[in-house]
Backbone as CSV, one residue per row, in Angstrom:
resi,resn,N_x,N_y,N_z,CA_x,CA_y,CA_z,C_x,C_y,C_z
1,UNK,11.830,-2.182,-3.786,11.207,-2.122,-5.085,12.069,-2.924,-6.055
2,UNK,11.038,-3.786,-6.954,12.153,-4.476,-7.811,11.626,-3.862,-9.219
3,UNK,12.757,-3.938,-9.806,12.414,-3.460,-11.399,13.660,-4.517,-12.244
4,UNK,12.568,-4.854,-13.780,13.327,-5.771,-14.629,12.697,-5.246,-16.008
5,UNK,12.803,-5.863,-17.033,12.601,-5.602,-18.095,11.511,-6.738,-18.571
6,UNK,10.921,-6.255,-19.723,9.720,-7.184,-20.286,10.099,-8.808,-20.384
7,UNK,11.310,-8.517,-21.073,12.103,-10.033,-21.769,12.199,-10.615,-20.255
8,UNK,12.827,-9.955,-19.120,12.813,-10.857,-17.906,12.122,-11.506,-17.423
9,UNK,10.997,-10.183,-17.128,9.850,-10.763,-16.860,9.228,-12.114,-17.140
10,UNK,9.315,-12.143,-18.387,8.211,-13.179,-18.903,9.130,-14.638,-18.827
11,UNK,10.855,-14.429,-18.614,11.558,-15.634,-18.601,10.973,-16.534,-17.222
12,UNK,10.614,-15.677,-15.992,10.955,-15.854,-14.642,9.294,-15.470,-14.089
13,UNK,8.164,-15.206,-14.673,6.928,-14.850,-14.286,6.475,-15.224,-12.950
14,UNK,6.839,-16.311,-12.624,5.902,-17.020,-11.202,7.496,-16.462,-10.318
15,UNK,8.521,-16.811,-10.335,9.459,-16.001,-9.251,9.089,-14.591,-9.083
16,UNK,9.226,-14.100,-10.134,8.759,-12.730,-9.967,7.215,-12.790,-8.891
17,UNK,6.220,-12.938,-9.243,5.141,-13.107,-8.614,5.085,-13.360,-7.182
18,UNK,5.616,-14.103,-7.083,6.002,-15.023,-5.607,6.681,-13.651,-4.881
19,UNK,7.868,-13.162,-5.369,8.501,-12.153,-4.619,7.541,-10.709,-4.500
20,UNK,6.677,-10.301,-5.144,5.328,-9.187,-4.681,4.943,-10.038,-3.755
21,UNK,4.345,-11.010,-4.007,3.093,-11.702,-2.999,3.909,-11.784,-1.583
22,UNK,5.171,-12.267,-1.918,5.597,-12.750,-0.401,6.221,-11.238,0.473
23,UNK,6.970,-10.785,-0.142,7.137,-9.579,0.584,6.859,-8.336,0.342
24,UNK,5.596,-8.269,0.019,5.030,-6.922,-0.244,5.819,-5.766,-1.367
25,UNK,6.272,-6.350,-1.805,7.339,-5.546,-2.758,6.372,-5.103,-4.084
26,UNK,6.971,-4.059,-4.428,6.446,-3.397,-5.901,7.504,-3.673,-7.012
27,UNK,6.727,-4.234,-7.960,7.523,-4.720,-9.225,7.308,-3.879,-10.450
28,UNK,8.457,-3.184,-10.560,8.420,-1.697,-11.806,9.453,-2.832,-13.405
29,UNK,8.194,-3.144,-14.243,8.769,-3.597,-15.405,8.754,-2.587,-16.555
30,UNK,9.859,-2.312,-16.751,10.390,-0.788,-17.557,9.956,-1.811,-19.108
31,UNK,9.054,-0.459,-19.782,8.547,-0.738,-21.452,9.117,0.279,-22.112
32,UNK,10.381,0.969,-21.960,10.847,1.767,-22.733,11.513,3.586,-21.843
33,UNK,11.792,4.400,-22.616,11.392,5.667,-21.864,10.682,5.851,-21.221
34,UNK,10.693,6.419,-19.905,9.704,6.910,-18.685,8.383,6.344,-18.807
35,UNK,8.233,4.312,-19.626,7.015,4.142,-19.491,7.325,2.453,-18.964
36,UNK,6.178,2.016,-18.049,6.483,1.313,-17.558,5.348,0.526,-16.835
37,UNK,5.383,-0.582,-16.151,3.992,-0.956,-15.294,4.389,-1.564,-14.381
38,UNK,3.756,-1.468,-13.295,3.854,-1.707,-11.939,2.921,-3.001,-11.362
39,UNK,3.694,-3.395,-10.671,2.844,-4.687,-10.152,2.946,-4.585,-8.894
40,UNK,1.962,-4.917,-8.226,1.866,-4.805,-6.355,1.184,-6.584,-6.373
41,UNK,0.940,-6.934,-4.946,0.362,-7.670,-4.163,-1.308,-7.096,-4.322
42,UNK,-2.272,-7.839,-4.480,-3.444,-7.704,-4.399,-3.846,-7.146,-2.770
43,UNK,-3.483,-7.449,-1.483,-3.194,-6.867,-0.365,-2.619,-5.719,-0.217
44,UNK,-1.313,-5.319,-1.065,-0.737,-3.819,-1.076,-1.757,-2.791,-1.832
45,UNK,-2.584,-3.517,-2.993,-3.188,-2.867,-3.247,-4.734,-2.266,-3.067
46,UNK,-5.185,-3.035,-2.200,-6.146,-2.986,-1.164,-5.822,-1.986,-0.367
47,UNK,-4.683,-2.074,0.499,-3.976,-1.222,1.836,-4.445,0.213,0.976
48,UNK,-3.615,0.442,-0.168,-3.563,1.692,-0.822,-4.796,2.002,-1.116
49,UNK,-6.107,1.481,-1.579,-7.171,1.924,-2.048,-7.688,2.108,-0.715
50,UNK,-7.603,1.416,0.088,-8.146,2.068,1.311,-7.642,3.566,2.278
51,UNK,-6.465,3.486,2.032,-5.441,4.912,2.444,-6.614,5.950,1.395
52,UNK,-6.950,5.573,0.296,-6.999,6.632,-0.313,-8.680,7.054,-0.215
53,UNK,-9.260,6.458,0.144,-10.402,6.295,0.566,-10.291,6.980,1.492
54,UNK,-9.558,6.516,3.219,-10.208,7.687,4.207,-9.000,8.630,4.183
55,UNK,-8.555,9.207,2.989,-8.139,10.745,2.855,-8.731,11.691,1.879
56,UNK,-9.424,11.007,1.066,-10.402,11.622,0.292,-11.170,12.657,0.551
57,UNK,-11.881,12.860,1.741,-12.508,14.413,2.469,-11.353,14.860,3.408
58,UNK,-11.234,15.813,3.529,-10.939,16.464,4.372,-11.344,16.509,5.587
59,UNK,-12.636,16.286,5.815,-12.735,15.540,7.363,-12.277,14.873,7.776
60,UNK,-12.388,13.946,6.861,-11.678,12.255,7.151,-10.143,12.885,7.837
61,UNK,-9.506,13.638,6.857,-8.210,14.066,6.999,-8.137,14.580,8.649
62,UNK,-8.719,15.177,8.520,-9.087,15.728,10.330,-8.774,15.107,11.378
63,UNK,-9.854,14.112,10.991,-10.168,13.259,12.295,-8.882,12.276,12.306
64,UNK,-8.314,12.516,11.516,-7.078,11.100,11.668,-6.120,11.523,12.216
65,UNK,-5.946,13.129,11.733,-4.516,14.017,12.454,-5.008,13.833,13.910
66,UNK,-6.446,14.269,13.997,-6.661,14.345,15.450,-6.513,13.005,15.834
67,UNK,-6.877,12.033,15.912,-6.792,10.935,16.563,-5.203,10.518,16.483
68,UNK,-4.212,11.096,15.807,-2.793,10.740,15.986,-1.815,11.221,16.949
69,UNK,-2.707,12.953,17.153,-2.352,13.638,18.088,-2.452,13.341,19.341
70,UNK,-3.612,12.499,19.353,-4.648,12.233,20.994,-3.823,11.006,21.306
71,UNK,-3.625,9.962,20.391,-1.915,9.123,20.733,-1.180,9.429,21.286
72,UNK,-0.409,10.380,20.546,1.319,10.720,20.536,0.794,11.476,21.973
73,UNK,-0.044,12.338,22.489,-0.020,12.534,24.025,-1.006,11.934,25.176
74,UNK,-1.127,11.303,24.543,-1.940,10.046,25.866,-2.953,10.505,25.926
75,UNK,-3.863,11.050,25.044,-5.213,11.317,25.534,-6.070,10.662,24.874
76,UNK,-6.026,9.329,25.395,-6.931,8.740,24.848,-7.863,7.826,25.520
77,UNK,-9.165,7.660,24.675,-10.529,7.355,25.535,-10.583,5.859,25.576
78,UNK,-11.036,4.987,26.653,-11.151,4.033,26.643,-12.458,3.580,27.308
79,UNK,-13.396,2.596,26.556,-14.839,2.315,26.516,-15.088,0.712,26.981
80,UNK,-15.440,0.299,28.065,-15.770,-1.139,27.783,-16.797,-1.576,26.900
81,UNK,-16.819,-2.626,26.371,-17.928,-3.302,25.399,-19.158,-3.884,26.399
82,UNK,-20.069,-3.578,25.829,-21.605,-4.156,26.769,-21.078,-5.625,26.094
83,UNK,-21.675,-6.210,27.101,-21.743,-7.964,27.166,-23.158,-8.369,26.100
């Protein structure tokens, strides 16, 4: 995680940028007391809206423990594709 200040920010904008985009990093630019804004990768932030998407029901939640479980002990199903 990188964090800088406003004044930095704006000296160095496209380095800064470049370093989210290229390595997935989160950029915390502090605006004072406990306030602040965050910058991700348009991809990190995709990843996350999608995490949050299939945990949203509780089914969803389900089926994922289960399918992590059916991993971690080899029980898992395998289907050929019709031609």
């Amino acid at each position: 995680m990188l964090t800088t200040t406003l004044s930095d920010f704006r000296k160095d904008i496209k380095s800064y940028f470049d370093q989210v985009t290229e390595s997935f990093d989160t950029l915390i630019i502090n605006r004072g007391k406990d306030t602040g804004v965050v910058i991700m990768s348009l991809e990190e932030y995709n990843s996350l809206k999608s995490t949050q998407h299939e945990l949203s029901s509780h089914k969803n939640q389900q089926r994922l423990d289960e399918s992590i479980q059916a991993l971690k002990s080899n029980k898992t199903l395998e289907k050929k594709l019709a031609e």
